[in-house]
N, C-alpha and C positions, 0 to 999 in steps of 0.2 A: 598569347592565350586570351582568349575572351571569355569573359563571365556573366553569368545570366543572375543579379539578382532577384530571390523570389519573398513573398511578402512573409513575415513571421508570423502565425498564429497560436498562441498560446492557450492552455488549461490548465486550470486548476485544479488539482489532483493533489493525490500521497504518493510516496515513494516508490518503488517497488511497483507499483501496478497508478490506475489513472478511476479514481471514484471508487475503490473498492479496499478501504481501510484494513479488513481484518483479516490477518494471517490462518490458516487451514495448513496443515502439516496431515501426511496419511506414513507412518514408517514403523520404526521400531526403537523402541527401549530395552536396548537387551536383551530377553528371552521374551519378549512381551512388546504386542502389536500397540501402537496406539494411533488414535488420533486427535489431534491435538488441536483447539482453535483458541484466538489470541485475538483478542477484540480491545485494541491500542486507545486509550483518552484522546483525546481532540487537546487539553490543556496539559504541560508538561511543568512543574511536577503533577503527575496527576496516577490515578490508580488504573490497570489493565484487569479485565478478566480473560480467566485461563478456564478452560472447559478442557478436561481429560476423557477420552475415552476408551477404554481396553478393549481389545477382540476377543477378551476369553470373560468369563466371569470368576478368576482368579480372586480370591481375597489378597489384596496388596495395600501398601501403605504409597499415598502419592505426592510426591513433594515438588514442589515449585521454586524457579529460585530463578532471578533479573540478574543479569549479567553485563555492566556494560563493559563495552568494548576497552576502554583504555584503563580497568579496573580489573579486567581479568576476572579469573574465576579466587586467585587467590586474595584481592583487596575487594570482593563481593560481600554482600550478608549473605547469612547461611540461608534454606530455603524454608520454606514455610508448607504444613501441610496441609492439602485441598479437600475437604471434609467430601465423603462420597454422598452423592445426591438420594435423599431419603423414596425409597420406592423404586430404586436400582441396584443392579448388581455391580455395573460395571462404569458410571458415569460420576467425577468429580469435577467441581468447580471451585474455585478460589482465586484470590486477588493480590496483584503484586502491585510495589509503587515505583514507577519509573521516575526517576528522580531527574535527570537528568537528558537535552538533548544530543542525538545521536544514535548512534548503532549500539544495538543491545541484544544478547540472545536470551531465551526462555530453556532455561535445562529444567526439563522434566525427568523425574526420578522416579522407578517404580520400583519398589522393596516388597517379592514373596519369598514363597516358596521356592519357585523357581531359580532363585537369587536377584538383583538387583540391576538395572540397567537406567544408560540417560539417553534422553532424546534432545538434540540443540534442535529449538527452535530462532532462527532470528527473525527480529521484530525491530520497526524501526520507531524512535521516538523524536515525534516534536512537534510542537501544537500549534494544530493545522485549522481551529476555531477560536471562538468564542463565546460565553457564555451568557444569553443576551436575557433580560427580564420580561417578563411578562405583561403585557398593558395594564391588566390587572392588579397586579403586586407591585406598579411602577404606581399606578395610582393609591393603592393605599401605602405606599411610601413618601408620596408626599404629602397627605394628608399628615402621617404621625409627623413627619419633620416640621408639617406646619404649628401643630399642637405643641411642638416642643420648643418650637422655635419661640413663641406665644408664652410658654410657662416659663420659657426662662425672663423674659420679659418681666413676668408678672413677679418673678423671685427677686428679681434684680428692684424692682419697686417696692414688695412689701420689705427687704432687707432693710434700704435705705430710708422706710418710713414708717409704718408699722411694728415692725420688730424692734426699732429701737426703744421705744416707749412702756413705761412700769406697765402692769398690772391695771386697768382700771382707769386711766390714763389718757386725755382726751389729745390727736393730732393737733399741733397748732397751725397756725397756715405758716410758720418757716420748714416746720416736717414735713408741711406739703410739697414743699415747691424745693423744699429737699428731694423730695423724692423725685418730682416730674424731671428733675434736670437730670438726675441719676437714668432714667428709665431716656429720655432724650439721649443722652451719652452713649448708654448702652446701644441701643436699638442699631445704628449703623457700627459699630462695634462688632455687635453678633452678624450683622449681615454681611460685613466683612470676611469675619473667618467664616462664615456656610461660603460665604464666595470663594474664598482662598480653596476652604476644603474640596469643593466641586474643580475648582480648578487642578488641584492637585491629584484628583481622581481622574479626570481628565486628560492627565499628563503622564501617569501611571499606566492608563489605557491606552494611549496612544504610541506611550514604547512598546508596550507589548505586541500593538496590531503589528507596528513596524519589525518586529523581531517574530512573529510568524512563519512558519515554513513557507519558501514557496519554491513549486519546483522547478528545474534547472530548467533554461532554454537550450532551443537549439537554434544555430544560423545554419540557413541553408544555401546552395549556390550550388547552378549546374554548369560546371566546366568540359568547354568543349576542345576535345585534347586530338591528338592523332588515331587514340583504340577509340573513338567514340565521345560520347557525351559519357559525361564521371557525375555523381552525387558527390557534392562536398559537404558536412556536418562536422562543424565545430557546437562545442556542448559548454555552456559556460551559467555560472551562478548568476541568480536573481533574487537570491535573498539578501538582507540585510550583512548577513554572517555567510561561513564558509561553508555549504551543506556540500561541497565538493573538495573535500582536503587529504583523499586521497587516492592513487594511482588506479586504473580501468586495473581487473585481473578478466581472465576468462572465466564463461561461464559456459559448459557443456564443449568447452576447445575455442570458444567464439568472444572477439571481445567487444563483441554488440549486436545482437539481436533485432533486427529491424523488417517492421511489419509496413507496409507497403498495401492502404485497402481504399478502394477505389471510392471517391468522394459520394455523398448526398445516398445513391443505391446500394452502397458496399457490394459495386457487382464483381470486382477483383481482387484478389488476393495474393500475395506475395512476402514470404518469408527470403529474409537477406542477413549476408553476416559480414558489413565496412568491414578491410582492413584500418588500422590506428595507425594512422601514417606518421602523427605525433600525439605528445598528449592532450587527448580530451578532440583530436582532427580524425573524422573517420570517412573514408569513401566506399563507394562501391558503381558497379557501372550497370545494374539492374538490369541482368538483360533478361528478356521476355515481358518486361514490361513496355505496352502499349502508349503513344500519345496521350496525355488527358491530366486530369485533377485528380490529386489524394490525398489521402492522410497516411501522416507517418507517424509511425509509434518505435520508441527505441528502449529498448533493455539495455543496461549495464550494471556491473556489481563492482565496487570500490574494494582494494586490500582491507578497508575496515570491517567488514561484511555488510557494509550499507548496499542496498541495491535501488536504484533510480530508474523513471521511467519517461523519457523526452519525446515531446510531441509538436507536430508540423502539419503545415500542408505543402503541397508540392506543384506544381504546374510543369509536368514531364514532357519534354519534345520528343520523347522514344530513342533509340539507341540501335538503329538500323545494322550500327557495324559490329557490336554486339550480339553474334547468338548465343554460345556457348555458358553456362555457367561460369562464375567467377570465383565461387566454391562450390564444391562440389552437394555441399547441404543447401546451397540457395532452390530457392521450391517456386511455382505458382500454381496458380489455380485460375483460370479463366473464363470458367464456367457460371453460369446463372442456374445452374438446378439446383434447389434449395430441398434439402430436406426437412424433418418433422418428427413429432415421437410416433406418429402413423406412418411416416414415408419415407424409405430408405432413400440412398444416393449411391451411385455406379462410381468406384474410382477405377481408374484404370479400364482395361481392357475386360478384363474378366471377375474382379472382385465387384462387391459392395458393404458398403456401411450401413449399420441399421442403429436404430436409438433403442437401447434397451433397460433406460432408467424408468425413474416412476411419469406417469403421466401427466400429472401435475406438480408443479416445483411453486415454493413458496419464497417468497424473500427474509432472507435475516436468521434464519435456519441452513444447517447446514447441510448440506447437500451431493449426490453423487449423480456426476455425470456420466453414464453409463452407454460403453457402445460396444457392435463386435464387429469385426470385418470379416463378411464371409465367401468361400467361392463360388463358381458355377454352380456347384449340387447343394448351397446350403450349410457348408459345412465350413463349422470356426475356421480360419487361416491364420497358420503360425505367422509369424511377423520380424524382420529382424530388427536390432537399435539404431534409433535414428538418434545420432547425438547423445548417445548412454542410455536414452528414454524409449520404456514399448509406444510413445508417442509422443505429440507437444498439441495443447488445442490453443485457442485465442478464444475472447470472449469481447464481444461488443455489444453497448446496446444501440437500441436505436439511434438515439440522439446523442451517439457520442463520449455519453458523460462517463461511461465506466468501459473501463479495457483493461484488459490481467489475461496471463502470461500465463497458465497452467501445466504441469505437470503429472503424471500419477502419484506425484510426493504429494503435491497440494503446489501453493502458492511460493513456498519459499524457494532460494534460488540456491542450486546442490554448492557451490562456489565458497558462500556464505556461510554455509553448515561446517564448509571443510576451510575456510579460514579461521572460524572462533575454535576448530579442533586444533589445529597447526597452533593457533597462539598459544594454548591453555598447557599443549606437549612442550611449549619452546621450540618446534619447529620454523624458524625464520632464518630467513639470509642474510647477512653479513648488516647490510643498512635497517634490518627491524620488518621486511618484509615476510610473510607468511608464506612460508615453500609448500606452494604446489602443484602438482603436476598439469603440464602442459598440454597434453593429451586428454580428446574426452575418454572419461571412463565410463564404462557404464556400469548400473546402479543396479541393486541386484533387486528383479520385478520380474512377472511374468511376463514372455513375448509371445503368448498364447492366442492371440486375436481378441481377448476378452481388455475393453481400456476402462477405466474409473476415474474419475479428474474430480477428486473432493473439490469444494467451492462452497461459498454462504455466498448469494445473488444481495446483493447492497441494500436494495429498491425496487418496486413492482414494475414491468414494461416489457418489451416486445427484445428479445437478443439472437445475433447472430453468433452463432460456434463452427469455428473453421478445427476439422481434428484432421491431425498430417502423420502417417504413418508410412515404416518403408519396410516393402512385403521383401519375404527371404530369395525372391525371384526377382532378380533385376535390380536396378543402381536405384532405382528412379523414388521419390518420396511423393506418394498419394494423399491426395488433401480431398477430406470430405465436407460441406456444410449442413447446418441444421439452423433452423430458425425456430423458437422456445418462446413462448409465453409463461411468462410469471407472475404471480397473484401478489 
């Protein structure tokens, strides 16, 4: 068997998604809609805001509460409640302290009238920055350190000669030369410990850069077999510490999600699902995918409810002996028509996709992606589950830096939601594994033709959104694009 290796290219990114830190949840709390945003620290321990927001303008009590993973909900703090935002009916904010690297979830709790419900949100923590000084504030820090540096000088002199003398009292010259040898001694003394100290600042610093998140690689290699050329992806750590310690679960039936989008133009598109031939080894045999260069983007979600996202590029010889599907959800998209919030796009044969969010989208606010798929006359098209979901979009921008994995939930990954449930029940298997089902389920949303894909856009720039929906006629999964401008 011969092997083609290809070169590795890596990004720097957060978990769960690639440049797009903050979690977006769109579900329910019980009798009570909410949506939910989670905007994780960069420094761990460090503090998260929680942003609540009800679909009704219920008067309810709203409580927050960090949960990590190997702490459960029973060795947790209690939760803490998010004061509602003054000049609103329905919007609370509040702040939790993620103490700890690792998978955490956010149980939001909403107490009326109605009665009382939780929302898991999972969130991952571990710090993915640093927190760097300003030129500014670097120079008047040393300036006082110099002045201090200086005073101490100047104490350590009058100590040794001035201060020891009565009242009235004139220095002699041995008080003098008392003192100068005092102030001689000292001077490289203090300069020592500022040295030591800066050194040990420096050293302080430097474990932590090294203890960083970073995220997991992938190796890649196209194996050329008897069915074809094969994708091989093995997925392995690249941080200091273990950010991969435990087992793949499925997410949506699949136990990896792999986006497959055509280098430099983003002119193709292809959603794939490796099987896990062992752990952390996934293939798949891409059929429909053309000769050429790509980027690959990988979803996976860990039994701890951590969710990661691994990124490549590819140099594909094509897979001639390959037509058929390898699963039955593997999708492409071949097409270069790009849509707009002014300009629909045809899938299929007889449908289209239209943008029917706001016109202008801002960054760092959160936001609804809004679309409908309609027929020949115009009219909504019911839609069946593709994967439990009335749809899946992708989001890229131009240059790369940000990609996420969208939902009509939002951001979070359904797998995850329903491990931190299974833990918190006792639902686990025999080895401490969280039991759950094997089959995708789907989640209970409209398949109305009408999609919403909450999201908060990172950063201002030009994105492409691939949205894949599979109508109640026919096997087949339609993929529509839009290209968005954001302020």
């Amino acid at each position: 068997m011969k092997r083609l290796a290809l070169p590795l290219a890596l990004f720097l990114g957060l978990t769960a998604h690639i440049g797009s830190p903050n979690v977006v949840y769109d579900g329910d709390a019980g009798p009570y809609g909410v949506r939910v945003v989670v905007r994780p620290p960069m420094v761990v321990p460090g503090r998260a805001e929680v942003v609540v927001q009800l679909t009704t303008t219920d008067k309810a009590q709203v409580s927050i509460r960090p949960v990590f993973w190997r702490a459960g909900v029973a060795g947790s703090p209690s939760g803490d409640d998010a004061p509602r935002v003054a000049g609103t009916a329905n919007v609370y904010i509040g702040q939790i302290w993620l103490m700890s690297r690792g998978s955490y979830s956010v149980y939001v709790t909403v107490t009326g009238a109605r009665g009382s419900g939780t929302a898991i949100v999972p969130v991952t923590s571990f710090a993915t920055g640093r927190l760097r000084l300003s030129k500014g504030l670097a120079a008047i820090l040393i300036v006082l350190g110099g002045v201090l540096f200086v005073g101490m000088i100047t104490i350590v002199r009058a100590a040794t000669g001035e201060a020891l003398l009565e009242p009235g009292e004139r220095a002699t010259e041995a008080t003098k030369r008392r003192a100068r040898v005092a102030t001689i001694v000292a001077t490289p003394v203090l300069a020592l410990l500022v040295f030591g100290g800066a050194q040990w600042w420096g050293s302080v610093d430097g474990d932590y850069e090294r203890t960083m998140y970073r995220p997991p690689a992938v190796d890649v290699q196209v194996r050329q077999e008897n069915v074809g050329n094969t994708l091989s992806l093995r997925v392995h750590d690249t941080a200091a510490f273990h950010a991969i310690f435990a087992p793949v679960i499925p997410d949506h039936g699949k136990m990896m999600h792999l986006f497959v989008i055509g280098a430099r133009d983003h002119g193709f598109f292809g959603h794939f699902h490796p099987e896990e031939v062992d752990s952390l080894h996934f293939a798949s045999r891409l059929a429909g995918v053309p000769p050429g260069k790509y980027r690959l983007f990988g979803d996976i979600v860990l039994a701890n409810g951590l969710s990661q996202t691994v990124t490549n590029t590819l140099d594909w010889p094509g897979n001639a002996a390959q037509t058929a599907p390898q699963d039955p959800d593997d999708s492409t998209w071949p097409t270069a028509v790009i849509g707009s919030v002014t300009k629909p796009v045809g899938i299929g044969t007889d449908l289209t996709m239209v943008w029917t969010g706001a016109a202008s989208l801002a960054s760092g606010e959160p936001a609804d992606l809004r679309f409908e798929v309609r027929d020949v006359r115009g009219a909504v098209a019911p839609l069946a589950p593709y994967m439990g979901m009335a749809g899946h979009a992708v989001v890229l921008s131009q240059d790369e830096s940000v990609f996420v994995h969208l939902h009509p939930m939002g951001t979070v990954a359904a797998s995850a939601q329903q491990t931190f449930a299974a833990r918190d029940r006792g639902d686990t298997t025999a080895t401490g594994r969280p039991r759950l089902a094997a089959d995708t389920v789907t989640m209970s949303m409209p398949m109305d033709g009408h999609l919403d894909f909450p999201y908060e856009f990172p950063k201002p720039g030009r994105y492409r959104i691939w949205v894949q929906v599979r109508p109640v006629t026919g096997a087949q999964v339609l993929t529509g694009a839009f290209d968005l401008d954001v302020r």
